[in-house]
C-alpha positions in Angstrom: 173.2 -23.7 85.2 169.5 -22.2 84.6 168.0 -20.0 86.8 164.8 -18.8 86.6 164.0 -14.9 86.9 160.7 -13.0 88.6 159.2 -10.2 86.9 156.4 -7.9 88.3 155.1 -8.3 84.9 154.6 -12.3 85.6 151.7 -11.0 88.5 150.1 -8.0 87.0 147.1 -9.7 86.1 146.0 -11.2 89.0 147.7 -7.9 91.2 145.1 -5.4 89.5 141.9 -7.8 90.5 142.7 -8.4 93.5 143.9 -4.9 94.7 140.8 -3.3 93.0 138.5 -6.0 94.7 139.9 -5.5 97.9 140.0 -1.8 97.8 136.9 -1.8 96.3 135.1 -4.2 98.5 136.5 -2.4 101.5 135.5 0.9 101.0 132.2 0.6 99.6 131.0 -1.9 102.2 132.9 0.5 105.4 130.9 3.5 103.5 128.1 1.4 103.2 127.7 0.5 106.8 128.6 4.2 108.0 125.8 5.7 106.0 123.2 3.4 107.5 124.9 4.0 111.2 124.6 8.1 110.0 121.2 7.3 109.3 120.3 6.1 112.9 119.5 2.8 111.4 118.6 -0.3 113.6 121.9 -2.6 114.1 120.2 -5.3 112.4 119.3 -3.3 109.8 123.3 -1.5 108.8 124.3 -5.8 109.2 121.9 -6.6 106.6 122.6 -4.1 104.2 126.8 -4.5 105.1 125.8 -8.5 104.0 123.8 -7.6 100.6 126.5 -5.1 99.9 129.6 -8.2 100.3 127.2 -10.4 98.4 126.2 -8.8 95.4 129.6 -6.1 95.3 131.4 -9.8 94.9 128.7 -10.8 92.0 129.0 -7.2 90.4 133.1 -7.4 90.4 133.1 -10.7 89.2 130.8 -10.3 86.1 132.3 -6.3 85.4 136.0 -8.3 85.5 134.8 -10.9 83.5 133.3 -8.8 81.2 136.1 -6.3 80.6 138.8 -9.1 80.5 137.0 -11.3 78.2 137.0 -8.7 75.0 140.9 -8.5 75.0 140.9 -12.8 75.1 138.5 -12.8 72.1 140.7 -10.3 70.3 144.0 -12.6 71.0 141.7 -15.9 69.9 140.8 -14.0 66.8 144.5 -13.0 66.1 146.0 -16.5 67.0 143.3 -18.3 64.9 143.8 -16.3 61.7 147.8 -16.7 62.1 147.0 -20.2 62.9 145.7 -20.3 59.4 147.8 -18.1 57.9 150.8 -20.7 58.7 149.2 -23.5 57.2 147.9 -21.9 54.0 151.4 -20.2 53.4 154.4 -21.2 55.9 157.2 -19.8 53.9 155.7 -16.2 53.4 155.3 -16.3 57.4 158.7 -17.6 57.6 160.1 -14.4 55.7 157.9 -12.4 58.1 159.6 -13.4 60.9 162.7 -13.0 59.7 162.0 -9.3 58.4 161.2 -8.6 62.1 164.7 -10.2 63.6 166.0 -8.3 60.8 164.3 -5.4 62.3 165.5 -5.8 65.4 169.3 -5.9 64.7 170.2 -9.6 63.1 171.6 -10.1 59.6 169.2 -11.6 57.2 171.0 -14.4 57.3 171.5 -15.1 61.2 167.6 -14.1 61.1 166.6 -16.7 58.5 168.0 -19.0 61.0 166.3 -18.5 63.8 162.8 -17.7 62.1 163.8 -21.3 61.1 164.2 -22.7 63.9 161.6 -21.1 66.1 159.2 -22.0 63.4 160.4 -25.9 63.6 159.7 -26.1 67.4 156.5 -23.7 67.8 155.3 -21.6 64.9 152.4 -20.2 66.2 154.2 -19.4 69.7 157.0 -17.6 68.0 154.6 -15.9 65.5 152.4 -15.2 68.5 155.2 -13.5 70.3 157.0 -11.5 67.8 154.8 -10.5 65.5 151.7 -10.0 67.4 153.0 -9.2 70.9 151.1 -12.0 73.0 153.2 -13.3 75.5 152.0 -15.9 78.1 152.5 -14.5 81.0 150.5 -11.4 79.9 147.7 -13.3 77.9 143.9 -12.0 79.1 142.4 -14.5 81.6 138.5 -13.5 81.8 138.0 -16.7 84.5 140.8 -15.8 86.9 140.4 -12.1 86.8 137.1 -12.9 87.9 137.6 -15.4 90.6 140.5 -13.0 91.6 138.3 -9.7 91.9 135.0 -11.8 93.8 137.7 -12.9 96.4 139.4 -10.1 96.8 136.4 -8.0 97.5 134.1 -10.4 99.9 138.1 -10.4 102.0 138.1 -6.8 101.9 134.2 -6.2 103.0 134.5 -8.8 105.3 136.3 -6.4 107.8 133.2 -3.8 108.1 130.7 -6.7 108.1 131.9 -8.7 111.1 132.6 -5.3 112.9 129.2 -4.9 112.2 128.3 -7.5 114.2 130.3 -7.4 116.3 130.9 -3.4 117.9 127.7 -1.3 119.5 125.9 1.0 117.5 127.2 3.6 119.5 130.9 3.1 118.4 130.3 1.8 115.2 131.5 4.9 112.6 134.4 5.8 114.3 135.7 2.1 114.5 134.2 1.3 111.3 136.0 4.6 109.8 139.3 3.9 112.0 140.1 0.5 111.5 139.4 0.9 107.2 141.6 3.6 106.7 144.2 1.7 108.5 143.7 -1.8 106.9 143.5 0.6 102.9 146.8 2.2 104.6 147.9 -1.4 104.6 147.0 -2.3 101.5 148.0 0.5 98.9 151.4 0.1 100.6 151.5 -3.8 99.8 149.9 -3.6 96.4 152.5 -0.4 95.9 155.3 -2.7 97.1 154.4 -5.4 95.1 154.1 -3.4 91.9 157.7 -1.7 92.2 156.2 1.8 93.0 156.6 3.7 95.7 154.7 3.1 98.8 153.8 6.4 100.9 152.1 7.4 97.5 150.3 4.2 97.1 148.8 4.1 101.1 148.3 7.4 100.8 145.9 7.5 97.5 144.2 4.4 98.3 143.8 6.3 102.0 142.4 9.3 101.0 139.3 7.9 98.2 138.7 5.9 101.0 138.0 8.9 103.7 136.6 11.0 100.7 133.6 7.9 100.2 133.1 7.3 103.9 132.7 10.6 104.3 130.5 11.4 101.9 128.7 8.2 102.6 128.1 9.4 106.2 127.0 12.6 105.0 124.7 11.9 103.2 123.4 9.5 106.1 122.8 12.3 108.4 120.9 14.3 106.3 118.5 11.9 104.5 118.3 9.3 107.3 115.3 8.6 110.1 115.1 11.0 113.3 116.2 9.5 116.8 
């Protein structure tokens, strides 16, 4: 009877973008919208800038993603394509190769001629692209998704400051603002922590303490270059 086993390695991919974009669109929109309240600025002006800030921090995490991701998926095209060709110019010099590697590993030559064999029958380039160049599918570079993933995950995470933007006085926005972000990273370092196996009072607590650092500064920086009452 098959069963089927989960692997944190199955999510990592899509874990990273969207932890990153939601930490990252949380924090810089909160320290966006307390630098403008620091500054004394009108409400509609902190909403505006909180709503150009989710807007174009999406844009910017999408393309930087995209970007970043897509030079490790060209590498793995080029590799795939030239043992794509290698295979059909010369199939039995890749077969040896395969076996020298299950040799490698701990099989007799024999026992490892046999399955180079048949791995090669059912899927060549699969079980070349495994064993011999380390691309696996679950850990193959998605440029796309990692993008999609990291725009997402940043207009959820600014989305917090933004409506509280519109929605608290101008009085009470920082602290609230301040308050309610450090709770919702708290959150989230411990879930991304969970979800990557490590522990989880070291992930809140890192994602926690950036976060205070840039709102911080942020609201520094507010006060001392922003208009007069």
């Amino acid at each position: 009877m098959s069963h089927r086993e989960y692997h944190r390695s199955d999510r990592i991919a899509w874990l990273r973008a969207a932890v990153l974009g939601a930490n990252d669109g949380l924090i810089s929109t909160s320290s966006l919208v307390v630098g403008f309240a620091s500054a004394q600025a009108a409400p509609e002006s902190i909403l505006l800038a909180a709503s150009a800030g989710l807007v174009a921090g999406a844009f910017s995490m999408a393309a930087g993603e995209y970007v970043s991701v897509s030079s490790p998926a060209d590498a793995e095209r080029a590799d795939l394509a030239r043992e794509k060709n290698e295979l059909a110019t010369d199939p039995a010099k890749e077969r040896a190769e395969l076996a020298a590697i299950y040799v490698g590993r701990g099989l007799t030559h024999k026992l490892a001629v046999q399955v180079s064999d048949q791995l090669m029958a059912k899927d060549a380039l699969g079980a070349h692209a495994r064993d011999e160049l380390g691309i696996f599918e679950t850990m193959r570079a998605r440029p796309l998704q990692a993008a999609l993933a990291s725009a997402a995950a940043f207009a959820v995470g600014a989305a917090l400051p933004l409506v509280l933007t519109a929605a608290v006085p101008a009085g009470i926005l920082s602290p609230v603002v301040i308050g309610s972000s450090l709770v919702l990273l708290t959150c989230l370092g411990a879930a991304a922590a969970r979800l990557g196996g490590a522990p989880v009072l070291v992930g809140a607590m890192r994602v926690t303490l950036w976060g205070a650092v840039a709102m911080a500064c942020t609201a520094l920086v507010g006060t001392l270059f922003g208009a007069s009452p």
